[in-house]
PDB file of the backbone (N, CA, C, O) and the ligand in Angstrom, with CONECT records:
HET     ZN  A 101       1
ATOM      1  N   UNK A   1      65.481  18.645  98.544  1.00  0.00           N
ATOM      2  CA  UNK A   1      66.630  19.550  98.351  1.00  0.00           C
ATOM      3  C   UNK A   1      67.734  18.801  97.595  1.00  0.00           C
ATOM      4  O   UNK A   1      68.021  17.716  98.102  1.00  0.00           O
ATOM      5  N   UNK A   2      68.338  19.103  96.619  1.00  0.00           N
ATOM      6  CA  UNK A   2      69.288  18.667  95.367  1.00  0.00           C
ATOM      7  C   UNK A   2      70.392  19.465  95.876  1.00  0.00           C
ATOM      8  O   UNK A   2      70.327  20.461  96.597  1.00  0.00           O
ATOM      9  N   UNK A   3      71.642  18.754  95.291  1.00  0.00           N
ATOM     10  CA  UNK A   3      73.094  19.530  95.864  1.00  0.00           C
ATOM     11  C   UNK A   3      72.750  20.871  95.838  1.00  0.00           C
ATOM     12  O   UNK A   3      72.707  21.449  96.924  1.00  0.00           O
ATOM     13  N   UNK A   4      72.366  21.806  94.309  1.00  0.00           N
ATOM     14  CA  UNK A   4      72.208  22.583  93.608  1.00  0.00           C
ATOM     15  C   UNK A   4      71.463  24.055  94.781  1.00  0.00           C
ATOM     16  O   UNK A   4      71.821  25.186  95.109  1.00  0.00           O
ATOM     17  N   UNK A   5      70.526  23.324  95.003  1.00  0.00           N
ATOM     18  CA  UNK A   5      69.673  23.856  96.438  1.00  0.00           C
ATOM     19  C   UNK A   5      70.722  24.051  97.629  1.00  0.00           C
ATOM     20  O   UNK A   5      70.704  25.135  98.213  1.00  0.00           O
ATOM     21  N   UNK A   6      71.543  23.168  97.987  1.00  0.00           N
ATOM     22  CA  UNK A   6      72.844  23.310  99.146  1.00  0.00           C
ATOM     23  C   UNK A   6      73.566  24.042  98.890  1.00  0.00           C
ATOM     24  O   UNK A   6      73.912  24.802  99.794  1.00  0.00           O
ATOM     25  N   UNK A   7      74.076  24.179  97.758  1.00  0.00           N
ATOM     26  CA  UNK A   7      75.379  24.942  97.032  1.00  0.00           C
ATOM     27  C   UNK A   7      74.575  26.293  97.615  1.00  0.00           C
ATOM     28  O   UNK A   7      74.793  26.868  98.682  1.00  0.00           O
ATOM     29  N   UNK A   8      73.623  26.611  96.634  1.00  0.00           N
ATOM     30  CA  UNK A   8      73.390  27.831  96.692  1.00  0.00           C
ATOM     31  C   UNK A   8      72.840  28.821  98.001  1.00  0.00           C
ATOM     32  O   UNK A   8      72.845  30.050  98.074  1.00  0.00           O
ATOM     33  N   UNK A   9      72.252  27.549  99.245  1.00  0.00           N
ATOM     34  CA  UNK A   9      72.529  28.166 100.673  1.00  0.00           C
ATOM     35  C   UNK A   9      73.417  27.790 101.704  1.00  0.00           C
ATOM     36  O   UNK A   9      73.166  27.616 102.897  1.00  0.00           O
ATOM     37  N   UNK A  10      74.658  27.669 101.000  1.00  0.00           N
ATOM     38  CA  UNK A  10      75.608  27.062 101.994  1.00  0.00           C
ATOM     39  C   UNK A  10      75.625  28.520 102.862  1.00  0.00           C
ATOM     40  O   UNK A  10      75.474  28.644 104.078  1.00  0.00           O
ATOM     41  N   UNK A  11      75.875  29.661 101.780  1.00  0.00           N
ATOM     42  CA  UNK A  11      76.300  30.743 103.070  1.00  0.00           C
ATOM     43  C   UNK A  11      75.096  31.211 103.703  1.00  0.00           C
ATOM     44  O   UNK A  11      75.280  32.340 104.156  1.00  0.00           O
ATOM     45  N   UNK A  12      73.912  30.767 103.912  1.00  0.00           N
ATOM     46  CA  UNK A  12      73.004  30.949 105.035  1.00  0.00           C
ATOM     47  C   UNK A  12      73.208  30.265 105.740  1.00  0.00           C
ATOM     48  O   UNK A  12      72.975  30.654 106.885  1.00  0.00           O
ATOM     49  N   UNK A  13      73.734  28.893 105.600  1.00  0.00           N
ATOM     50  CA  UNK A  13      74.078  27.405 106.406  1.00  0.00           C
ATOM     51  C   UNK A  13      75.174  27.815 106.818  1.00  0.00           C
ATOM     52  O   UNK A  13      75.350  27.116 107.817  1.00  0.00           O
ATOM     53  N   UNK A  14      76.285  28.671 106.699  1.00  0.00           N
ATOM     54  CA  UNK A  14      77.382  28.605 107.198  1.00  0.00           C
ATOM     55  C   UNK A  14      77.188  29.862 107.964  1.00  0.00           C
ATOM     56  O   UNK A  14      78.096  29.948 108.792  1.00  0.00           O
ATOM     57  N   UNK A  15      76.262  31.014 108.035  1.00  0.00           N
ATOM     58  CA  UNK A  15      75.932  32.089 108.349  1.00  0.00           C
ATOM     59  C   UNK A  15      75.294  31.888 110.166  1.00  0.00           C
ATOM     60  O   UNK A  15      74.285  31.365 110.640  1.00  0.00           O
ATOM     61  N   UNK A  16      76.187  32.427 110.614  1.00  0.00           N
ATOM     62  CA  UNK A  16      74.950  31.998 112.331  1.00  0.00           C
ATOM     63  C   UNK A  16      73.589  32.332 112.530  1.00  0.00           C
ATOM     64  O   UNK A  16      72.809  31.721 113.261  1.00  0.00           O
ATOM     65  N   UNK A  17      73.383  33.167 111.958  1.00  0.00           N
ATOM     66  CA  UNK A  17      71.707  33.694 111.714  1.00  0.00           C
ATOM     67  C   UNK A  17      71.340  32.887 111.332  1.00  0.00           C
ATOM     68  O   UNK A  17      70.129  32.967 111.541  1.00  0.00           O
ATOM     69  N   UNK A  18      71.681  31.415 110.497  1.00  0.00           N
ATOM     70  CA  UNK A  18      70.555  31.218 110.067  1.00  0.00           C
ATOM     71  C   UNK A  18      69.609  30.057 110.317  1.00  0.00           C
ATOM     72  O   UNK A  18      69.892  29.073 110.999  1.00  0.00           O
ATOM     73  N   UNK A  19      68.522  30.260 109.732  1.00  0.00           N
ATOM     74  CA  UNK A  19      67.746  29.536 110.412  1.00  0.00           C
ATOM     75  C   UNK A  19      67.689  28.356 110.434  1.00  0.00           C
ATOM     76  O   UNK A  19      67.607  27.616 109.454  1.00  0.00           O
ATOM     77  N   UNK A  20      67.740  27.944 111.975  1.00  0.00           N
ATOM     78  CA  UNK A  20      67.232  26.336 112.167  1.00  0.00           C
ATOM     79  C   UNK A  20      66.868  25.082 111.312  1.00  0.00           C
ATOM     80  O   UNK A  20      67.427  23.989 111.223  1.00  0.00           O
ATOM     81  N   UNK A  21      65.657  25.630 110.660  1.00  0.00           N
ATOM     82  CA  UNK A  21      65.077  24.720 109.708  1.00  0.00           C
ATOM     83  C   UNK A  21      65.956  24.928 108.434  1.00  0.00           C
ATOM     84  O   UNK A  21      65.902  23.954 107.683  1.00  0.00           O
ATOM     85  N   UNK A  22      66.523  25.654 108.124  1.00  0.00           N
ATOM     86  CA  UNK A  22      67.406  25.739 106.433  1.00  0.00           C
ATOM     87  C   UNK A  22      68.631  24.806 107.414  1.00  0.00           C
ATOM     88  O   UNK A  22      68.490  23.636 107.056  1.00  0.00           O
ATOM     89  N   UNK A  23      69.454  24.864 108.204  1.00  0.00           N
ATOM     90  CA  UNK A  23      70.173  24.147 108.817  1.00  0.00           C
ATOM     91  C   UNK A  23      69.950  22.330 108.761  1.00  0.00           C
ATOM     92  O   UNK A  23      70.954  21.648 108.553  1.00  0.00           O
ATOM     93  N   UNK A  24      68.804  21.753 108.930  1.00  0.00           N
ATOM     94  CA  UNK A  24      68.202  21.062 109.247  1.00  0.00           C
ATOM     95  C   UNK A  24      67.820  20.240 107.942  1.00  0.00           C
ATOM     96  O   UNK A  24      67.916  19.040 107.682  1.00  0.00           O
ATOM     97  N   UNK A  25      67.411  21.190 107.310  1.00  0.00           N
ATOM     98  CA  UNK A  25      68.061  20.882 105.422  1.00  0.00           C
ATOM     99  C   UNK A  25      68.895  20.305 104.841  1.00  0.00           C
ATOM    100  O   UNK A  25      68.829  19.226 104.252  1.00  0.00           O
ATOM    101  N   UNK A  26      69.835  21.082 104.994  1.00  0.00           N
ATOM    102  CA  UNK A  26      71.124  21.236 104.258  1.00  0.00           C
ATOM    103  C   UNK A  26      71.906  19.834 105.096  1.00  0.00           C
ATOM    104  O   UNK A  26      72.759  19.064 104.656  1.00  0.00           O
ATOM    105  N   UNK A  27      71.309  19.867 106.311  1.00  0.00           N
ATOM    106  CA  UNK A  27      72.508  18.342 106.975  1.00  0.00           C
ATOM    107  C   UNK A  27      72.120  17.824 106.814  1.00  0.00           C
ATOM    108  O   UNK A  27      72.947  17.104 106.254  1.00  0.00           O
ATOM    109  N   UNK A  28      70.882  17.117 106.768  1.00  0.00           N
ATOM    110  CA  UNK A  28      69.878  16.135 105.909  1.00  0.00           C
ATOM    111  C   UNK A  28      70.694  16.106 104.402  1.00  0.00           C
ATOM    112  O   UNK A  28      70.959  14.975 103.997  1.00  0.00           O
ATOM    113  N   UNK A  29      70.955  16.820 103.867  1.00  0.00           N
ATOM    114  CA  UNK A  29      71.181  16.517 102.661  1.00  0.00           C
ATOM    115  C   UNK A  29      72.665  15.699 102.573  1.00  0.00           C
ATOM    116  O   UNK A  29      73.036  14.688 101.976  1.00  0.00           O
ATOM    117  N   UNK A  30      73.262  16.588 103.406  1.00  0.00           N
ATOM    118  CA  UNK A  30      74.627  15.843 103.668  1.00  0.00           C
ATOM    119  C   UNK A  30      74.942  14.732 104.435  1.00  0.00           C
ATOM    120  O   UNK A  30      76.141  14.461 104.367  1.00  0.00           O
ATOM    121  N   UNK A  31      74.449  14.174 104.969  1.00  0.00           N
ATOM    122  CA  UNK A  31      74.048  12.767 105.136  1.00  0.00           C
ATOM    123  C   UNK A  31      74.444  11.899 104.640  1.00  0.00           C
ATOM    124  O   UNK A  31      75.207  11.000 104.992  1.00  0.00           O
ATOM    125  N   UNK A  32      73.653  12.247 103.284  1.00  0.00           N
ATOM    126  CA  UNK A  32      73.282  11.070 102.315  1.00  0.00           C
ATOM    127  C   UNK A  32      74.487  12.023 101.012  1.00  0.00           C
ATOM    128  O   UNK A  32      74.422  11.517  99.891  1.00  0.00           O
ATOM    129  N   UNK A  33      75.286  13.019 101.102  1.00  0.00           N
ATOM    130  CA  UNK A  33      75.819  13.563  99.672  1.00  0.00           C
ATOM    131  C   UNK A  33      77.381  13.566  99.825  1.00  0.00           C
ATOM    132  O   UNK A  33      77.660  14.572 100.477  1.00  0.00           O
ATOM    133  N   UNK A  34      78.146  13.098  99.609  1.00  0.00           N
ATOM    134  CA  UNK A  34      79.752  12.941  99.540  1.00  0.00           C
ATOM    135  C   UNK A  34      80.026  14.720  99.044  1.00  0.00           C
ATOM    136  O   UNK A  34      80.442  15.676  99.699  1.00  0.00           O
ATOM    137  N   UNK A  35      79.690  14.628  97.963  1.00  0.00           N
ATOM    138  CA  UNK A  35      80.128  15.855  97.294  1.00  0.00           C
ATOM    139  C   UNK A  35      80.009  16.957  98.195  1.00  0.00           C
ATOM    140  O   UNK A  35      80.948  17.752  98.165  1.00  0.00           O
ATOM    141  N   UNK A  36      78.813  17.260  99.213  1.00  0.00           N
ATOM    142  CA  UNK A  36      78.323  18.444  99.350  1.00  0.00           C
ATOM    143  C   UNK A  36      79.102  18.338 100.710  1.00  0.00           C
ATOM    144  O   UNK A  36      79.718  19.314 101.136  1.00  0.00           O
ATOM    145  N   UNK A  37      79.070  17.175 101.370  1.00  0.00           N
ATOM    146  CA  UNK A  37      80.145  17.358 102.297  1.00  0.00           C
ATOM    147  C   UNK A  37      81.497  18.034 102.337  1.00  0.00           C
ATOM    148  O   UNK A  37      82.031  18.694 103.229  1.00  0.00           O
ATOM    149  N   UNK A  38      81.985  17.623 100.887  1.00  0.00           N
ATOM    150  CA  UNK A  38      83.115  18.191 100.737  1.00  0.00           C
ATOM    151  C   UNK A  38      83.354  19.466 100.427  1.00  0.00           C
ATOM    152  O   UNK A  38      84.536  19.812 100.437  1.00  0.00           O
ATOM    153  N   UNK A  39      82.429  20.363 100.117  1.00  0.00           N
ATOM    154  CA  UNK A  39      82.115  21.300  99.546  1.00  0.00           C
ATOM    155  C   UNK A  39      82.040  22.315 101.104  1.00  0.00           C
ATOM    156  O   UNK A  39      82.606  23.407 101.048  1.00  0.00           O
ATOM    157  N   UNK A  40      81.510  22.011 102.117  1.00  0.00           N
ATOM    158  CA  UNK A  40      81.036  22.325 103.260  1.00  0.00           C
ATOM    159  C   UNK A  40      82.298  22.266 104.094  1.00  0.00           C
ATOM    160  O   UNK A  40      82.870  23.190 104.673  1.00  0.00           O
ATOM    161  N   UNK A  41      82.482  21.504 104.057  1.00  0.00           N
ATOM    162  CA  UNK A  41      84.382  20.719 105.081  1.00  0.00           C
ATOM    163  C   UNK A  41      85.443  21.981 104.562  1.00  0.00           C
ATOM    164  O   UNK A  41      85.966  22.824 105.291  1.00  0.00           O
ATOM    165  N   UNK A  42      85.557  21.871 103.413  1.00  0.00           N
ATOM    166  CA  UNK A  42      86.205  23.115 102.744  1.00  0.00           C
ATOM    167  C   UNK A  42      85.886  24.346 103.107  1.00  0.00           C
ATOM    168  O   UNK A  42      86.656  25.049 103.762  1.00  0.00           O
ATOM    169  N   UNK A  43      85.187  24.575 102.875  1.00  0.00           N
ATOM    170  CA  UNK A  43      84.533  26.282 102.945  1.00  0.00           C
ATOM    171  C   UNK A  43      84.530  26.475 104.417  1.00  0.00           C
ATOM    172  O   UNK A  43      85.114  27.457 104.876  1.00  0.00           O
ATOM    173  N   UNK A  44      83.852  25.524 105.304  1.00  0.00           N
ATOM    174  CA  UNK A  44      84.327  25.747 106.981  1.00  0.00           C
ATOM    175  C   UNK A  44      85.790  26.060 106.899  1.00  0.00           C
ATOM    176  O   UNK A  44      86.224  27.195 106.701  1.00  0.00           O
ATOM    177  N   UNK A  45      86.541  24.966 107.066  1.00  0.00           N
ATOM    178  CA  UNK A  45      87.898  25.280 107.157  1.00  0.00           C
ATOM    179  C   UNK A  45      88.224  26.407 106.858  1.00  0.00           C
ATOM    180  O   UNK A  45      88.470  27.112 107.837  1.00  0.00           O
ATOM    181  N   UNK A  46      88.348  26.961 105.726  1.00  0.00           N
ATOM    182  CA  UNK A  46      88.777  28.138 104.830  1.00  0.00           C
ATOM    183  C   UNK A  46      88.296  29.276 105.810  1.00  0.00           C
ATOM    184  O   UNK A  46      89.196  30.017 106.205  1.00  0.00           O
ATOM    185  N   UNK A  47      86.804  29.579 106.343  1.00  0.00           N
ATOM    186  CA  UNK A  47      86.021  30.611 107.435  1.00  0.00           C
ATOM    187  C   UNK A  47      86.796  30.937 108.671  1.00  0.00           C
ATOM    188  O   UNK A  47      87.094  31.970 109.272  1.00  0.00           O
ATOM    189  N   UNK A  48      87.146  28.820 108.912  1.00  0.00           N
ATOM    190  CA  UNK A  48      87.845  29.495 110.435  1.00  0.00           C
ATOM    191  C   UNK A  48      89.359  30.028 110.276  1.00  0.00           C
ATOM    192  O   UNK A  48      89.652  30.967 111.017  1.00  0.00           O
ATOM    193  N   UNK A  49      90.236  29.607 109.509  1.00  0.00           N
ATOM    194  CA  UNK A  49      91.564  30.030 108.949  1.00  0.00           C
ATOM    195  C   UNK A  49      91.267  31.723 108.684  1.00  0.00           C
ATOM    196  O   UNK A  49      91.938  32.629 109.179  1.00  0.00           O
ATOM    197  N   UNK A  50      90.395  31.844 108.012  1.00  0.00           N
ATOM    198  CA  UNK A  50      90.845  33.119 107.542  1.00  0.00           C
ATOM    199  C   UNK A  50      90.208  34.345 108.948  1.00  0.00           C
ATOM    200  O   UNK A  50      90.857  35.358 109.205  1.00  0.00           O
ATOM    201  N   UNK A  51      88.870  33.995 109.718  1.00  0.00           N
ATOM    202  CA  UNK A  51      88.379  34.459 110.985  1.00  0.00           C
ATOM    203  C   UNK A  51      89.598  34.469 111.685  1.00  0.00           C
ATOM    204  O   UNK A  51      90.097  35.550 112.000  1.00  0.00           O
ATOM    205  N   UNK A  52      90.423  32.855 112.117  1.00  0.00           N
ATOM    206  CA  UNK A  52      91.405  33.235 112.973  1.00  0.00           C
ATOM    207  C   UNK A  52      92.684  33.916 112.959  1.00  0.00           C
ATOM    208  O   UNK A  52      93.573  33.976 113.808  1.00  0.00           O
ATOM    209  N   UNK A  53      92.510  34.691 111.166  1.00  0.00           N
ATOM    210  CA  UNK A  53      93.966  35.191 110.831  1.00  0.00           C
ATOM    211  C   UNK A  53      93.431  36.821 110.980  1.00  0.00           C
ATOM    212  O   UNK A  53      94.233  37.681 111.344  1.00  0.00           O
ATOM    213  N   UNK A  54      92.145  37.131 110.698  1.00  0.00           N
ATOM    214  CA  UNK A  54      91.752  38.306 110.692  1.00  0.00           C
ATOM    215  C   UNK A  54      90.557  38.993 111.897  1.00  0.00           C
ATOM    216  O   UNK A  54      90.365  40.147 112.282  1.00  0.00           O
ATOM    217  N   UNK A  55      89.883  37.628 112.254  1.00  0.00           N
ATOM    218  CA  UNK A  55      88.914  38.235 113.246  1.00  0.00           C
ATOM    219  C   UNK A  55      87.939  39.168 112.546  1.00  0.00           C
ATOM    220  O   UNK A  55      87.035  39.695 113.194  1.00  0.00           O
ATOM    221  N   UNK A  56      88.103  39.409 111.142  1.00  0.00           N
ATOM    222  CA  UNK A  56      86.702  39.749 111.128  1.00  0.00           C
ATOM    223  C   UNK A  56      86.041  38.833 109.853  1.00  0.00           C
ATOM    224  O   UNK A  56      86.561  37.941 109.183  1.00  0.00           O
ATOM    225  N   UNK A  57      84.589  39.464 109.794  1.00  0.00           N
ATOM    226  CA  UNK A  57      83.341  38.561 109.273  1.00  0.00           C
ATOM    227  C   UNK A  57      83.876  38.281 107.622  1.00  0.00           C
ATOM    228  O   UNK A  57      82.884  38.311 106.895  1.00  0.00           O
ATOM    229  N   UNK A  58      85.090  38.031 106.870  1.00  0.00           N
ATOM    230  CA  UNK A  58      85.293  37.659 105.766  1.00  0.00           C
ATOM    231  C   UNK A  58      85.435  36.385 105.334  1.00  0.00           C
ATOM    232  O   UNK A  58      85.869  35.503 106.074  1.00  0.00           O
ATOM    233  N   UNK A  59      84.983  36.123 103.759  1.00  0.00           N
ATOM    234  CA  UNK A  59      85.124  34.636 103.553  1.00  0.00           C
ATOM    235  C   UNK A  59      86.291  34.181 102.492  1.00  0.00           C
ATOM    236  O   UNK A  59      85.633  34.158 101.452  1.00  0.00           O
ATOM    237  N   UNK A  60      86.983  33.987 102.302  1.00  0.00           N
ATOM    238  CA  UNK A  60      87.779  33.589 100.900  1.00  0.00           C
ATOM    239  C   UNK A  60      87.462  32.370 100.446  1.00  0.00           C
ATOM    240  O   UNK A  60      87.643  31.320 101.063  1.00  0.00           O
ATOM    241  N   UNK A  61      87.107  32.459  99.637  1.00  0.00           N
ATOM    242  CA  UNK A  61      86.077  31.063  98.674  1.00  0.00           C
ATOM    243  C   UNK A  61      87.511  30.483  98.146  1.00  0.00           C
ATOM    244  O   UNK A  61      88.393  31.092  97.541  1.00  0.00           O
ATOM    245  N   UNK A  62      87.470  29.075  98.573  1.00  0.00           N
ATOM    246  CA  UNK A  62      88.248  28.187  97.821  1.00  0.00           C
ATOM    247  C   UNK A  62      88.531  28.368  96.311  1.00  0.00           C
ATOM    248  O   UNK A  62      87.583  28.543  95.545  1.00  0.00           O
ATOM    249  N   UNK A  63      89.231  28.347  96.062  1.00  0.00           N
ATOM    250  CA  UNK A  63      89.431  28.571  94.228  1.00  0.00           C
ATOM    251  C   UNK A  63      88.924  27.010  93.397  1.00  0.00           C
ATOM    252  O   UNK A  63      88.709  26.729  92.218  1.00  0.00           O
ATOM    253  N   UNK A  64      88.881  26.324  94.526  1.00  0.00           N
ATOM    254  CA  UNK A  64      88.413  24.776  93.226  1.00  0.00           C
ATOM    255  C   UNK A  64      86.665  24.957  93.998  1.00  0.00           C
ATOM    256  O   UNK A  64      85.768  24.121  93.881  1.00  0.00           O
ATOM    257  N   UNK A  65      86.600  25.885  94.536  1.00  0.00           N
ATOM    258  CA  UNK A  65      84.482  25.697  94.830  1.00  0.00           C
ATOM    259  C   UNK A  65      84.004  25.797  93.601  1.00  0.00           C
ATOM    260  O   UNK A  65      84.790  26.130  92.715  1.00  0.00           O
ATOM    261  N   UNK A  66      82.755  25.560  93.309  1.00  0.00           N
ATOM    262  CA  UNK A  66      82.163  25.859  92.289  1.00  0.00           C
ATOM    263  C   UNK A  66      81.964  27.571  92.296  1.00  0.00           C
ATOM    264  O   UNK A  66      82.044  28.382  93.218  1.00  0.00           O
ATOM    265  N   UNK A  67      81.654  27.740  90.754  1.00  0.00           N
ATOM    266  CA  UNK A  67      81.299  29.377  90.638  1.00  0.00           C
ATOM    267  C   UNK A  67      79.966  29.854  91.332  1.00  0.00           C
ATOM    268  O   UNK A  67      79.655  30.989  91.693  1.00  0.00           O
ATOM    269  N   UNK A  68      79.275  28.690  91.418  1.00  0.00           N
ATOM    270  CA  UNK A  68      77.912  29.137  91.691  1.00  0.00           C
ATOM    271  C   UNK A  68      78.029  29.433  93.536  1.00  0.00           C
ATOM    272  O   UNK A  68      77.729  30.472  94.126  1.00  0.00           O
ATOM    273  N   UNK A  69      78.447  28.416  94.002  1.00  0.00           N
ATOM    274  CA  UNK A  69      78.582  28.600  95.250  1.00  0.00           C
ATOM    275  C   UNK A  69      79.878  29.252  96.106  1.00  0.00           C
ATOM    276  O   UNK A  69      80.329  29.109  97.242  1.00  0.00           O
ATOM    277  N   UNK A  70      80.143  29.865  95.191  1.00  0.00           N
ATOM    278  CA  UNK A  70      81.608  31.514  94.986  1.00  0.00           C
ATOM    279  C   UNK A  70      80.366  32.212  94.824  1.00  0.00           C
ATOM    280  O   UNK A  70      80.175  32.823  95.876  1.00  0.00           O
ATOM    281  N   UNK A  71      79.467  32.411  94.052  1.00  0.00           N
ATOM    282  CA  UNK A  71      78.708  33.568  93.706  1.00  0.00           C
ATOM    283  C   UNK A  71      77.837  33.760  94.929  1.00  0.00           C
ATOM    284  O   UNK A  71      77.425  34.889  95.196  1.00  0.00           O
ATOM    285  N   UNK A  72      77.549  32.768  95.649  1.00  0.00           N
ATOM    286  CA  UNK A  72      76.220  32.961  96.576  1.00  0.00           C
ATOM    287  C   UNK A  72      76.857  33.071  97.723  1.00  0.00           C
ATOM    288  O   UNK A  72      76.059  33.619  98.483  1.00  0.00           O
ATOM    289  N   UNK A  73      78.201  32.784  98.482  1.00  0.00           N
ATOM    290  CA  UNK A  73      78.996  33.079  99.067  1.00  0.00           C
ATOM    291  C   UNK A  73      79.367  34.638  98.968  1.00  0.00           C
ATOM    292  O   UNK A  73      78.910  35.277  99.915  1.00  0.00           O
ATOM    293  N   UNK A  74      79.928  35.221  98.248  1.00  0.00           N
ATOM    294  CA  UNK A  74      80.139  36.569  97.352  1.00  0.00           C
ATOM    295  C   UNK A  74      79.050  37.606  97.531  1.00  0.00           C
ATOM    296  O   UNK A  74      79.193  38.822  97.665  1.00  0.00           O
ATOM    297  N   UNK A  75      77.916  36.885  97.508  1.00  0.00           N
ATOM    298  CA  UNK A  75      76.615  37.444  96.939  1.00  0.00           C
ATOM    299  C   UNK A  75      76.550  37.745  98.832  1.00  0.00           C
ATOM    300  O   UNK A  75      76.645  38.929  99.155  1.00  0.00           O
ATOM    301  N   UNK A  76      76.459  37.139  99.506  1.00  0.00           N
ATOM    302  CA  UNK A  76      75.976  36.859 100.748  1.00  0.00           C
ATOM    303  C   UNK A  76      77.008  37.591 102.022  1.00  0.00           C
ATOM    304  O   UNK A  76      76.650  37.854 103.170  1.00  0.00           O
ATOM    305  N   UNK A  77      78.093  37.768 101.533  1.00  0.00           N
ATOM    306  CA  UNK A  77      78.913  38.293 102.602  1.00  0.00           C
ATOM    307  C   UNK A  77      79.866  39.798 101.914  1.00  0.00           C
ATOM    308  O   UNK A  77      80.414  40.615 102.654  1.00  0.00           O
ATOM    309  N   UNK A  78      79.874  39.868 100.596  1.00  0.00           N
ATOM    310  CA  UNK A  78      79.986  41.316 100.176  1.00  0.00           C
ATOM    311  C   UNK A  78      79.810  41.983 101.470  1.00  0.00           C
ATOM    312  O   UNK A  78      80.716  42.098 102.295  1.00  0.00           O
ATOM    313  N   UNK A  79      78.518  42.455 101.632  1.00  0.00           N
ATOM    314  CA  UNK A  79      78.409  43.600 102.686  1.00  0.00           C
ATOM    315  C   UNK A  79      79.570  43.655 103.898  1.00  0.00           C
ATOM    316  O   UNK A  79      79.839  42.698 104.624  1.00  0.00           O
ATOM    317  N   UNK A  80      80.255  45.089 103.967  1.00  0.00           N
ATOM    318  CA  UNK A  80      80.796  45.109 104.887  1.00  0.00           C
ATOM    319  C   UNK A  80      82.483  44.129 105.451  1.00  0.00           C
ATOM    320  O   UNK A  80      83.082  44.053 106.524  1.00  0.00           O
ATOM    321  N   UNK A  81      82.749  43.450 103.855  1.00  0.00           N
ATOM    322  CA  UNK A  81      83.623  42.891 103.574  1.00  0.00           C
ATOM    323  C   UNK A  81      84.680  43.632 103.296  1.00  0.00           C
ATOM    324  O   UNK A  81      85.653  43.578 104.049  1.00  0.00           O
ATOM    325  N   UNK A  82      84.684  44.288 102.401  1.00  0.00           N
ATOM    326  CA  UNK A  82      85.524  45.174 101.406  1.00  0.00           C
ATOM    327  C   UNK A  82      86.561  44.357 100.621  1.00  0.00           C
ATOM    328  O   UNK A  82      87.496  44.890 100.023  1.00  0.00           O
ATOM    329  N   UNK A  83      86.308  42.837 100.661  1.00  0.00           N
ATOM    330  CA  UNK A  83      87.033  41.816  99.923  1.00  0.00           C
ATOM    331  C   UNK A  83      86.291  41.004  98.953  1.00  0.00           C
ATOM    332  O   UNK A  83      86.411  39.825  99.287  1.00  0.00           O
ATOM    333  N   UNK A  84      85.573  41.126  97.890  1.00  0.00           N
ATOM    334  CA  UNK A  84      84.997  40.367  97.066  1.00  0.00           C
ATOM    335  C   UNK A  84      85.729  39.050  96.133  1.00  0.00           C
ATOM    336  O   UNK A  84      86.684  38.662  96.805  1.00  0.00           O
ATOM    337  N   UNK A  85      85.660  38.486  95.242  1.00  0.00           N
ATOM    338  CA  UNK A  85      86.057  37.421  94.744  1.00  0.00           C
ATOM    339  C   UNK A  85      86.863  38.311  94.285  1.00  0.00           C
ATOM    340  O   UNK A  85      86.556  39.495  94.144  1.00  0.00           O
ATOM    341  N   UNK A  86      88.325  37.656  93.922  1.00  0.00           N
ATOM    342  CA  UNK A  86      89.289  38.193  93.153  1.00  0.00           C
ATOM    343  C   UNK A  86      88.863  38.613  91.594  1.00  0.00           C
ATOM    344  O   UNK A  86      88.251  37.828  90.870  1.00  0.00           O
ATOM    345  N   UNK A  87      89.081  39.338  91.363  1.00  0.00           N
ATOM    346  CA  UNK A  87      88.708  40.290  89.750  1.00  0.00           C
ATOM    347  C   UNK A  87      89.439  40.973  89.568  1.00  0.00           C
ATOM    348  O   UNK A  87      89.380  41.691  88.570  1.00  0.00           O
TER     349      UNK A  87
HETATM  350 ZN    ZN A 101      74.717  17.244  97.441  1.00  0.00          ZN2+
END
């Protein structure tokens, strides 16, 4: 698994559903990855701030994340949001 691979399931990794073994992955990867840590540290933070300001299931993607992992974030929690990436 390459950052690239993390980026793009952080929001299953950050998702409670998800599964064990993709979990198990992704911290393995971070381990050994500075970057992806930081990438992860961020985007938590940002989940519980905005959960504990609203209580419900929305994410606001950091503005310095990458696009890709804005998109799969975006891509992944749309439903039932009614808040997508700013546009
Ligand atoms: Zn990485």
């Amino acid at each position: 698994m390459d950052c690239n691979e993390v980026l793009e399931q952080l929001a299953d990794y950050l998702d409670e559903e998800a599964r064990a073994e993709l979990c198990r992955e992704i911290e393995e990867h971070l381990k050994g990855c500075h970057d992806c840590q930081l990438e992860v540290d961020t985007i938590k933070k940002t989940i519980v701030l905005y959960q504990a300001d609203d209580r419900s299931r929305r994410i606001e993607v950091p503005i310095h994340v990458s696009r890709k992992l804005e998109k799969a974030l975006a891509d992944a929690y749309r439903e039932g949001t009614g808040t997508g990436p700013s546009d």
